[in-house]
N, C-alpha and C positions, 0 to 999 in steps of 0.2 A: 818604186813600191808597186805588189802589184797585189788587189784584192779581189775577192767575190765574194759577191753578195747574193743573196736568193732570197726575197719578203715575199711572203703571200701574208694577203690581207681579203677580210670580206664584213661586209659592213648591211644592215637594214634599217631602213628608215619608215617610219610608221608617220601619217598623219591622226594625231590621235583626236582633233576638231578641228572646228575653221581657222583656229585660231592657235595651233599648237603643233612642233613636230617632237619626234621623237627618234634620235641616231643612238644604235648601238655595233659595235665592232670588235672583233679580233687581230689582230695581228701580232706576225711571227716574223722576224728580221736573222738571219743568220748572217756574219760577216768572217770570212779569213783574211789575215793579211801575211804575203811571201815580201821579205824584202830580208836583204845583208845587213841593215840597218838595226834592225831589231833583233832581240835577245833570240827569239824563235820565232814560229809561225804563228799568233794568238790566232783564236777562235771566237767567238763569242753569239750567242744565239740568246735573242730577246723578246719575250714573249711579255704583251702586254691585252689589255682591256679598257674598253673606252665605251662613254656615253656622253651626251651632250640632247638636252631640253630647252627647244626653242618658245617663245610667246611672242606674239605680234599681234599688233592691232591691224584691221581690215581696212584703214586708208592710211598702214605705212608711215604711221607717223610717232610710234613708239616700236622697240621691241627690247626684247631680255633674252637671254643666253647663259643657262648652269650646264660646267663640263667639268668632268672628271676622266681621271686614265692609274690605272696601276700596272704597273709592271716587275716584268718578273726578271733576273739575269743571274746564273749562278755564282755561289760565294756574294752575291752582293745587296745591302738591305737597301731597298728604295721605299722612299715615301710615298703614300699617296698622295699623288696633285690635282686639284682642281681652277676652274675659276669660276667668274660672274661679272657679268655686266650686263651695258643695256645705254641704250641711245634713245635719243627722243627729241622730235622738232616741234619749238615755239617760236611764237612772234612770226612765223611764216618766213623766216629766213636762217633762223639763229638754231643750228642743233647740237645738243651736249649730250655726252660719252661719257661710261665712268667703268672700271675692269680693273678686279683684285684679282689674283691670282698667285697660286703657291708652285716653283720652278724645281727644276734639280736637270744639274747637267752631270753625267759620268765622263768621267775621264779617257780620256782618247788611246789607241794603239799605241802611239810616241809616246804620251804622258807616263803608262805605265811601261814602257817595256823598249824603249829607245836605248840601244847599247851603250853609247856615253850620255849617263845619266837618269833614265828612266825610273820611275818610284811608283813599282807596283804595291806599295800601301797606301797609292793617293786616297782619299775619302771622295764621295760625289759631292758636288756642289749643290749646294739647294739656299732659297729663300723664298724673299714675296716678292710680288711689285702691283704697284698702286698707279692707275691713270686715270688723268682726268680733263675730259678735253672740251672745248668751246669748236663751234665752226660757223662760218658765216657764208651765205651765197646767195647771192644774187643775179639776175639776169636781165638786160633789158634789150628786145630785137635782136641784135647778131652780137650784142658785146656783153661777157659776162667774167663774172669775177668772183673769189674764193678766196677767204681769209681763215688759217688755222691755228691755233693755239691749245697745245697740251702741258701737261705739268705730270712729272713722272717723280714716283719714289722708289728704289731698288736697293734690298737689301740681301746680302750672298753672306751665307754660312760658308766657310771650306773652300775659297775661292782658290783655284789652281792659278799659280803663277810661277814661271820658271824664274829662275835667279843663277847666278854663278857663283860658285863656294870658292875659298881661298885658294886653289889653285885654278880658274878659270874656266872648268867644266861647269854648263850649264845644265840644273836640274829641276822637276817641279816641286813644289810642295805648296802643302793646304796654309793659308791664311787664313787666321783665323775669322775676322769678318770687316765684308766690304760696303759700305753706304754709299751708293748715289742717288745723286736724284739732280733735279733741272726743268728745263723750259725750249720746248719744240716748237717751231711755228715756221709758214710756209706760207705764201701768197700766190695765188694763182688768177691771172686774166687770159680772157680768149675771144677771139674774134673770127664769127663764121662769114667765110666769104660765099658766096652760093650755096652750093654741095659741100 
């Protein structure tokens, strides 16, 4: 398969106090793809708009983050997505995270338009998902150490998943809805030798 792609993007960022930024942006993604594979040559050209509002405190020990993006792509309705969170260290070693946020994924070149099997009525995928995380670190002289623990919830509308129908061609179709959720964690020590 062979594609081109051509984005132009341009983006400003304002400090609007000491204690606050301000990003906003454009972008435009144009993609073709040539392959045998596929029904023809798709096209697709995706124009979107994005901001994102920062807030932090002056010794770095809290901050917060609202963002949003809408986009544009023809024939096809997208939601508008945002999210939110925001971090913040207590106890002098212990710091907790927390980030909602609303998703949607469109469906791929293959998903719609792959010759054996492709379902150009796939719908976009969209949902939420919920985090919420603990972190711990510590350091003492050259030896230090990092304990992580997150708790995720994920919920997908129109989840794309291929199947094979009764005679063994594999095809996508939307699910109607997908629940996960679970438990991340990760352990990190290090030890500086010199340099």
């Amino acid at each position: 398969i062979n594609t081109k792609t051509l984005i132009a993007e341009t983006e400003n960022r304002w400090r609007v106090n000491s204690w606050s930024l301000l990003n906003i942006g454009l972008n435009n993604t144009y993609n073709k793809a040539y392959a045998d594979a596929l029904l023809f040559n798709p096209m697709q050209n995706r124009f979107s708009v994005f901001a994102n509002y920062k807030v932090y405190s002056s010794n770095n020990k809290w901050s917060g983050v609202i963002s949003g993006r809408k986009e544009f792509i023809e024939n096809r309705k997208l939601p508008f997505t945002f999210s939110a969170g925001g971090t913040g260290i207590f106890l002098k070693w212990f710091a907790v995270g927390a980030t909602i946020a609303r998703h949607y994924r469109i469906p791929t070149f293959n998903d719609l338009y792959w010759a054996r099997g492709g379902n150009p009525a796939l719908k976009p995928e969209s949902g939420w998902n919920e985090e919420l995380g603990l972190t711990y670190k510590q350091q003492h002289k050259v030896l230090s150490w990092q304990g992580e623990a997150t708790v995720f919830n994920r919920n997908v509308n129109n989840w794309i998943l291929w199947l094979p129908d009764q005679y063994g061609t594999w095809s996508p179709g939307n699910v109607l809805k997908v629940w996960s959720r679970g438990v991340e964690y990760k352990v990190k020590l290090g030890l500086e030798k010199k340099k």
